[in-house]
Steps between C-alpha positions, in 0.01 A plus 500: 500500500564361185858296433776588281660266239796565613492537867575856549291625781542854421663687203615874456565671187693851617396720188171507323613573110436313240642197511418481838186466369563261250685267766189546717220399202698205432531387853166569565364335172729185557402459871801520635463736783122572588443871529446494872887465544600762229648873641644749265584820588555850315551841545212574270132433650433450196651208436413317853187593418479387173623164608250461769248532266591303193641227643372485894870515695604740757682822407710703772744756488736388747771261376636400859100368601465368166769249515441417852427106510584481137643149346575691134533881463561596150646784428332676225647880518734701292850424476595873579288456820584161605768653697307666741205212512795286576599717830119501598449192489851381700412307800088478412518167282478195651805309475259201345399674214597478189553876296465451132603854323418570160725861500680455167842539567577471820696182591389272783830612727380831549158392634685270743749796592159742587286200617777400758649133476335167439203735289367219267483674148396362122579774265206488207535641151137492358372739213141657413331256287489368868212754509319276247626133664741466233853612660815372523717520811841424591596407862739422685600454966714678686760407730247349744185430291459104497332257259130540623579883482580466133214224440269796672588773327502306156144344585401911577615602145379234317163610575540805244711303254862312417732508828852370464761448683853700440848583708497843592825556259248478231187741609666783332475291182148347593407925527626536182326184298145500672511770721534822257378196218116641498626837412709344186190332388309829536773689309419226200158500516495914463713444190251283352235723575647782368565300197186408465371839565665646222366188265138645583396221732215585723658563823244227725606232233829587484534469899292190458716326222837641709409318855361161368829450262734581822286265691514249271862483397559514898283190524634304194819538594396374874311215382670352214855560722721579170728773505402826392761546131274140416180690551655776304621309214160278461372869474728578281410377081806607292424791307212586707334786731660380777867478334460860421426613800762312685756623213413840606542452866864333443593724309441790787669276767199461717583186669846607565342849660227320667751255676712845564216631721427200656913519625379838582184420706773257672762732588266744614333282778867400618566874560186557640573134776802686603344891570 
């Protein structure tokens, strides 16, 4: 059998979606739990199947066999079904393991509540460009997660991108900044598109111009570490293209609406923590 990185002799993702899978190509790729002591389970045969034969771990239906033995379960269902994943699995996980959820939403006293007490939990917020290895994820412990839980779970998310640390009083905001943040980006880069579009761009170098300039402002502003109105201004020639554009987008209030729907994003995952 072949070792593990990080000591985990066996690992079970409950739900096979998709970033499932991207936590299980990134743990894979990074060595940190050989395939031979991977489980994930799904109601779809599809899925276990799928996983079996892309990426060589076991797939079962049955939750309470699956986490039998386990040292980290991660629970990798929907939200609006966590509830009854929660009652299944009552009793089943070992009381050594660690359960990492990724359920957006749900805070870590309500998996402690259906888990029964002394359930170690580490609450993740990750998004999709995790699907790529590029993510960032929020996490934070719960009542009885220690240190080496956090150092686990961090070391787990790091293989598909940034992992940080956060109190759970601030996940709601984390959901709101990185979380929904892909979707934001998105929302821009269909703008520009469109734009371009209607400037009679060809659509393949349109799409090609539109991803390597988001890229690339990402990375300069990661690299050279200055704040992003610096980057702006050194953009920004007085009396230029730039200055025109950015005229135009004061004058319609977008920053102030764009902050307004990030406040939005923000009060809608504290109403959704609390259903």
């Amino acid at each position: 059998m072949s070792g593990s990185k990080l000591g985990i002799g066996k690992m079970v993702f409950v739900g096979a979606g998709n970033m499932a899978e991207a936590l299980v190509k990134g743990i894979l790729a990074g060595g940190l739990c050989p395939p031979d002591r991977l489980v994930v389970t799904d109601v779809r045969a599809e899925r276990r199947d799928y996983f079996q034969a892309q990426f060589g771990v076991r797939g079962l239906k049955s939750n309470r066999e699956a986490v039998r033995e386990a040292d980290v379960v991660v629970l990798a269902v929907k939200p609006q079904t966590m509830g009854d994943v929660l009652r299944e699995l009552r009793g089943a996980i070992p009381a050594s393991a660690l359960v990492i959820t990724i359920a957006a939403g749900i805070p870590t006293a309500r998996f402690e509540e259906g888990l029964g007490e002394g359930a170690r939990v580490v609450r993740v917020m990750p998004n999709t460009p995790s699907l790529v290895r590029a993510g960032a994820s929020a996490l934070c412990g719960g009542r009885w997660a220690t240190e080496q839980d956090l150092k686990l779970a961090g070391a787990l998310m790091e293989a598909v991108g940034l992992a940080v640390r956060v109190s759970e009083s601030d996940m709601d905001s984390v959901t709101a900044v990185s979380g929904s943040g892909p979707a934001y980006v998105f929302f821009l880069a269909e703008a520009m598109l469109q734009a371009a579009d209607q400037f009679g761009l060809a659509p393949d170098t349109a799409r090609d111009l539109v991803t390597a300039t988001l890229e690339g402002a990402a990375r300069l502003m990661k690299e050279t570490g200055l704040p992003p109105a610096e980057l702006r201004a050194r953009v920004t020639s007085k009396g230029g293209t730039t200055e025109a554009a950015l005229n135009v987008l004061r004058e319609k209030g977008v920053l102030d609406a764009w902050i307004e729907a990030m406040q939005a994003a923000r009060r809608r995952a504290a109403e959704l923590s609390k259903t």
